[in-house]
N, C-alpha and C positions, 0 to 999 in steps of 0.2 A: 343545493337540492337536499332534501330533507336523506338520514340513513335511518331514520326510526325502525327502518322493516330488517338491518342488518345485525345479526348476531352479534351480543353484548362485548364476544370476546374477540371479536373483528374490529369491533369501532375502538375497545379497550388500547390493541393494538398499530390501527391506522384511524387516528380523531377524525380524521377530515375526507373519510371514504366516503364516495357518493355512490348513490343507485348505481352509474356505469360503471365508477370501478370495481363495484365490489361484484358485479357481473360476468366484469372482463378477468378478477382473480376467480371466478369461480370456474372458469372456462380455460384458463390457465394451469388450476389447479386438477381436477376431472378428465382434462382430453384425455381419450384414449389413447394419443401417442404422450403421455405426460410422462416423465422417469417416474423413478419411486423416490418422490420426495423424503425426505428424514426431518424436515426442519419448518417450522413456521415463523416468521418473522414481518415487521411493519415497520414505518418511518418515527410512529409514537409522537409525530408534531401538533402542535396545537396552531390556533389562529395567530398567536402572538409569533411563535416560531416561524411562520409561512413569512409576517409583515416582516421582521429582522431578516429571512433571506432572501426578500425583495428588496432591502434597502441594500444589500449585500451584492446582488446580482447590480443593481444600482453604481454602487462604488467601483464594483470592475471594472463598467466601461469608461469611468471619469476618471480611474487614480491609478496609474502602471509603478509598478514597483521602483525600487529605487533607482537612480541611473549610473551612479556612481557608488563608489567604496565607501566615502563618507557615510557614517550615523544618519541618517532621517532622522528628522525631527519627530515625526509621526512616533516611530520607535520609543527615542529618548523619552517622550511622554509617557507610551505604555509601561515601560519598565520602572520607571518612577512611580507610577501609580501602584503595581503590582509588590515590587517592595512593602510598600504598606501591607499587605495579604498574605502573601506569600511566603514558610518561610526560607525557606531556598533561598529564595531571592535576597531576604534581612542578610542568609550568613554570607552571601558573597559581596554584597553593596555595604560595606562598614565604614561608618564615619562622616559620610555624605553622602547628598543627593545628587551631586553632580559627576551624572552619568557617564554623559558625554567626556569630560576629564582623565575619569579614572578606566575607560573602556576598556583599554588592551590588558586590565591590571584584574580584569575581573576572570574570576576561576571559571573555566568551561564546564559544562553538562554532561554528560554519558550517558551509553546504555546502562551500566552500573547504578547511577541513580535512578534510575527508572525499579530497577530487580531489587534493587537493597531497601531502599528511604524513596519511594513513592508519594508518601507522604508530605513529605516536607516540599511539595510542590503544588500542592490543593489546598488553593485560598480561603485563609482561615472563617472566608463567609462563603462560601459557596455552598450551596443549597443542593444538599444532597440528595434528595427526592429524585434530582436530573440523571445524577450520575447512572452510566454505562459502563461495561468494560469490553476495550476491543482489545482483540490479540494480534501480535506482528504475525508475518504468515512465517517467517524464519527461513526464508528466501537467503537475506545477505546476514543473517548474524540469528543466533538464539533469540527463541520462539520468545516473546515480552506479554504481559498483560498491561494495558495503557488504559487510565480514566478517561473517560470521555462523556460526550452530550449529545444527545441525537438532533440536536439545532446543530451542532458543529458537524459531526457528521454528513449531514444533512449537504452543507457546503458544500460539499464535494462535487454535487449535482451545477450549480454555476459557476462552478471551477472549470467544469468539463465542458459547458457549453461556450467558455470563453475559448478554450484550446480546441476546441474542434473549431473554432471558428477561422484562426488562426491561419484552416487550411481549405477557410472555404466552405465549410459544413457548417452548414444553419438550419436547424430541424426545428420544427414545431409540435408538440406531446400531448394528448388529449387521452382519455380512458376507450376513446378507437381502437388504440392502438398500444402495441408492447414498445418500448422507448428503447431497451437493453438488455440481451442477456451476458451477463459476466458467466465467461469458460472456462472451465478449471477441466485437467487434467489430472486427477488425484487415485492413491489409493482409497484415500475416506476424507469426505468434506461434508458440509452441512449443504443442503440442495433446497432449495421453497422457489413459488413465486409471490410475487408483491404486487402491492401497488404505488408510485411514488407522489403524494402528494403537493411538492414542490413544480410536479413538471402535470399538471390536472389530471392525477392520477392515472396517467400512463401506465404500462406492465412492465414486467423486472421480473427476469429470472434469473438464479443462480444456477448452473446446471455443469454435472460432470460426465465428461464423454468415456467413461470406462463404460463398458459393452454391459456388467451385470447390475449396472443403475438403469438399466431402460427393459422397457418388456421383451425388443424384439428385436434383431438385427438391425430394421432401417425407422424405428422412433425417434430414432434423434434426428434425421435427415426430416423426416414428415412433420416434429415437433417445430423445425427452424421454418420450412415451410410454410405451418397451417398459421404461425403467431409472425412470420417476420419482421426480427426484429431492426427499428430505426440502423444502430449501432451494435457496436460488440465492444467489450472489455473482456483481457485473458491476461496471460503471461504466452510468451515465445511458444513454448512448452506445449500448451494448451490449443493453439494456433495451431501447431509442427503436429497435433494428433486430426485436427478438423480437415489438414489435406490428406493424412494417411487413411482417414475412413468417407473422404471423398464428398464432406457434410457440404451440400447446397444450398447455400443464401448468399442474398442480395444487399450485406449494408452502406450505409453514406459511409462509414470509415471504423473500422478496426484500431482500438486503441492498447498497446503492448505497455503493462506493467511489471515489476517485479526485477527483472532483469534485464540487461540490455538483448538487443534482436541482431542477428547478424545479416548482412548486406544481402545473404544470399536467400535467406527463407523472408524477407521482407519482400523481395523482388517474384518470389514463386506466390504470397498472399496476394503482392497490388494484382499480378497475371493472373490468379483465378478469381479476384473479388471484384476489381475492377474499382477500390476505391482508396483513398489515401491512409497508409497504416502509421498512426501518429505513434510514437513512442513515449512516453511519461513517466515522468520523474516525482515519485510519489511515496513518501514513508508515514506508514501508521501514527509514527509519533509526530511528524510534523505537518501530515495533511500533503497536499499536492505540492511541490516547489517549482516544476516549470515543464511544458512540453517541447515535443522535438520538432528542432526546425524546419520548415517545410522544404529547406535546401541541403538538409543533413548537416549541418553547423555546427551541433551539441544540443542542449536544453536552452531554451529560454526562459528566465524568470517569469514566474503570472502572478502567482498575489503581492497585491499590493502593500499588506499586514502582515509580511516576515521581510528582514532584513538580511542577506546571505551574503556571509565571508569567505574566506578562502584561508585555513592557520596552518601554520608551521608545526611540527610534531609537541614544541612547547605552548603552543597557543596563540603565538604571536600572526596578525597578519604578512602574509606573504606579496610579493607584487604582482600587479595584475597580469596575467599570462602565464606566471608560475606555478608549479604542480601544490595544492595545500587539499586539508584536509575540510569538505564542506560543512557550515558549521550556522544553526542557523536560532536566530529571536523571535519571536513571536510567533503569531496562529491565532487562530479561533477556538482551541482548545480551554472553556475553561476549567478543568480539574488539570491539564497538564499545562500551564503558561511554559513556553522553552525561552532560556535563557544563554547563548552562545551553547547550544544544544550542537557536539560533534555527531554527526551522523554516519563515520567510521567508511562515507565514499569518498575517495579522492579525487581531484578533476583540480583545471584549469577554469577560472573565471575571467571573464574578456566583458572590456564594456567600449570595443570599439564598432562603431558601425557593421554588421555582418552581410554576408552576400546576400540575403533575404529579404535586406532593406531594413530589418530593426534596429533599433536603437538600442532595444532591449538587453539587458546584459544576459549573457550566456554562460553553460557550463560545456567543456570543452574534453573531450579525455578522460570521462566519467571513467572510475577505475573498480573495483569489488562488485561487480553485478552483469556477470556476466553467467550466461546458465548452463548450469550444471550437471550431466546426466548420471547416475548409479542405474547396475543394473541387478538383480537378483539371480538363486541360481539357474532357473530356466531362461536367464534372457531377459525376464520382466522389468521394463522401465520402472524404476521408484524414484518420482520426484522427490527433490529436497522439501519438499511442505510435507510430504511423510513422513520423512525421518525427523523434522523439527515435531511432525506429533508426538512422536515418542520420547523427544528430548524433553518436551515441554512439561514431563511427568515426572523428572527430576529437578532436584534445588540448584541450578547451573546458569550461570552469569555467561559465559564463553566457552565458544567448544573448536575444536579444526577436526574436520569428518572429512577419511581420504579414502578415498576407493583404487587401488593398484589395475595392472593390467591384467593379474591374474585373479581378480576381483573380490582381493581380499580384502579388509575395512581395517583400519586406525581411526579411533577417536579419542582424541586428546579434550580433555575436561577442564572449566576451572570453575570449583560447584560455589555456592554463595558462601560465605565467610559462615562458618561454625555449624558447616551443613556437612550433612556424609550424602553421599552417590550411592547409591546396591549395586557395586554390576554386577552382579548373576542376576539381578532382573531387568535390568538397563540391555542388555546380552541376548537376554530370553527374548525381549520383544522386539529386538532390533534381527535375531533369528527368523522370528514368524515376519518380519515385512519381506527380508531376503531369503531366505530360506535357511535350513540349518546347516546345508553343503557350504554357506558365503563364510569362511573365518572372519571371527570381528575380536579385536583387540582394545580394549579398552587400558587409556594411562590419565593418571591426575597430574595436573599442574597447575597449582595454586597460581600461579606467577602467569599463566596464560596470557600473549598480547602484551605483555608491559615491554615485550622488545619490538612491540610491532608499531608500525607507523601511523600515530593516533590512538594508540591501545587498543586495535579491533586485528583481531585476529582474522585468516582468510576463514568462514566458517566450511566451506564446501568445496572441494578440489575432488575432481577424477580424471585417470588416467584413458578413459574408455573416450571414443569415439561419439557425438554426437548422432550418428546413424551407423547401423552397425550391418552389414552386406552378408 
């Protein structure tokens, strides 16, 4: 359907908005139960990007990730191709092309390489025009800026419809209708609604349930209401505030990112939602890696285009069942191609048949992502995506941020090589998220993590109580 009649810097934003959608964002964006949006944002695909995420959505359901430990083939090809591009890739594949040979001998990835030399991982023909950049949310490690592509990005969306499937959810998305709103619990986040053109311009909001983002006591209950959405995407966090303010909707199923969910607040979500709350295993820098078993198992692998190991603190593979550090190749990323990329969580990888019936190889004893509560001096919950905002304003590689029971702060710093930290302003603004009753302490340590297992240090520990009486 023709958008001729749609604002230049609407269509600028989303190519492929039709009459409905740009209807259903206009009515998304104006309700009167709407929060106070801050942000505007779009998918920015084009016709060529929709046909490559068809052929994509395509290969999912013909090509299940690898079954075994073994290299794929698939793999071995990509990385030899990319070698050629890439140069990352030139300095750790020396002397040959045979991948497959020299695999355990190849130098791993880091968050490090990401903070430092970004570059040296953006293919020396990639067409920069594409480029994006997304940020980690700093959940499990310091806040990152990651190159990205909004086709790759994009992906995300039949990643999701394969894993909800997984437990039974199979939705259909029209510009009728809102497809998702992603739930943040923040002190400050960016908020818009969308349209997504991958799913026939469906609605997408991003919306934060703190009380002075919305006009009125009950617009976020009337907002979820008036638009109900298909599904939900949140973090635990986000979730654990939609039962304390009693918010009422109806989704097919609740998906929990970011950090792991404990037995007990997943069990009070399924008893008031009444639908299945997947859990998902998903990092900025490598895109989705697998969702949660619909029999509690661990994660199952989903894409088909990464290969995921299991290394030893030196890099070597560990045997299957044994605790290593996850570690992963490929993606659809192309400004970030990952190459034995350690993603600093720990876990068991199992590729024996599981009680769910898959075949599918699983992560087992997921370890560094479990959530974390701070509180400030009146009580006020401050998520860790807060405190990584304010980290995210200094030059810092790694940090370990601790909250005592008397709710005083240690943070331990390791800033990027030949970088200085301020803390009297680092202090200042970690004062105004807590207050300036909270003592914070601030220490450097170049050396941060190099005693820790995988070099990732814990970024986030508290002493305090997950619900406080």
């Amino acid at each position: 359907m023709s958008n001729s009649n749609i604002p230049a810097e609407i269509r600028e934003r989303n190519p492929q908005i039709t009459e409905g959608g740009f209807a259903l964002l206009n009515a998304m964006r104006e309700s009167k139960n709407a929060p106070k949006w801050n942000h505007v944002a779009g998918d920015r695909l084009t016709t060529a990007d929709l046909e490559a995420l068809s052929r994509y959505n395509e290969a999912l359901q013909t090509n299940g990730p690898c079954p075994t430990a073994e290299l794929p083939d698939n793999i071995v090809e990509w990385v030899r191709d990319r070698k050629r591009v890439v140069p990352g890739f030139r300095n750790r594949i020396v002397g040959t092309d045979d991948v497959r040979a020299i695999w355990n001998d190849i130098p791993t990835m880091s968050r490090e390489d990401i903070a430092v030399s970004p570059e040296l991982f953006v293919p020396d023909d990639a067409d920069l025009s594409e480029l994006i950049v997304y940020r980690t949310a700093g959940t499990t490690g310091h806040s990152l800026l990651v190159p990205h592509s909004a086709r790759a990005a994009a992906a995300y969306q039949p990643l999701l419809e394969a894993g909800l499937s997984k437990h039974g959810v199979r939705l259909s998305f029209s510009s009728a209708g809102v497809a998702c709103f992603l739930v943040c619990a923040q002190a400050r986040t960016v908020t818009y609604p969308t349209v997504l053109s991958a799913w026939n311009n469906a609605g997408f909001a991003k919306i934060n349930l703190r009380t002075e983002e919305w006009h009125s006591a009950d617009s976020a209950n009337k907002y979820f209401n008036e638009f109900a959405p298909a599904f939900l995407t949140g973090d635990p966090i986000s979730f654990a505030e939609m039962l304390r303010q009693n918010i009422q909707s109806n989704p097919s199923a609740m998906v929990s990112t970011a950090v792991a969910m404990s037995a007990a607040l997943k069990a009070k979500l399924q008893a008031k939602f009444n639908c299945p709350v997947i859990e998902w295993y998903s990092l900025t820098e490598t895109g989705p890696i697998g969702y949660g078993c619909p029999k509690g198992a661990g994660y199952h692998i989903l894409p088909h285009d990464i290969f995921v190991e299991s290394l030893d603190r030196e890099g070597h593979p560990v045997a299957a069942g044994e605790r290593g550090e996850i570690t992963v190749t490929g993606g659809r990323n192309p400004f970030f191609p990952l190459l034995r990329y350690r993603t600093g969580d720990w876990g068991r990888l199992r590729y024996n048949r599981c009680m769910c019936g898959s075949e599918v190889p699983r992560l087992e004893e997921l370890e560094g992502r479990e959530p974390v509560i701070f509180r400030g001096a009146s009580a006020q919950l401050v998520n860790p995506v807060d405190i990584s905002s304010v980290l995210r304003e200094f030059p810092i590689v790694q940090h370990e941020f601790v909250q005592y029971k008397d709710r005083s702060l240690e943070l331990i710093l390791r800033p990027i090589p030949g970088s200085t930290v301020d803390r009297t302003d680092l202090k200042d603004k970690l004062a105004a998220l807590f207050g300036k009753a909270v003592s914070v302490a601030i220490h450097i340590d170049p050396s941060l993590g190099d005693r820790a297992a995988g070099g990732k240090s814990l970024p986030y520990r508290s002493e305090l109580p997950l619900l406080e009486d």
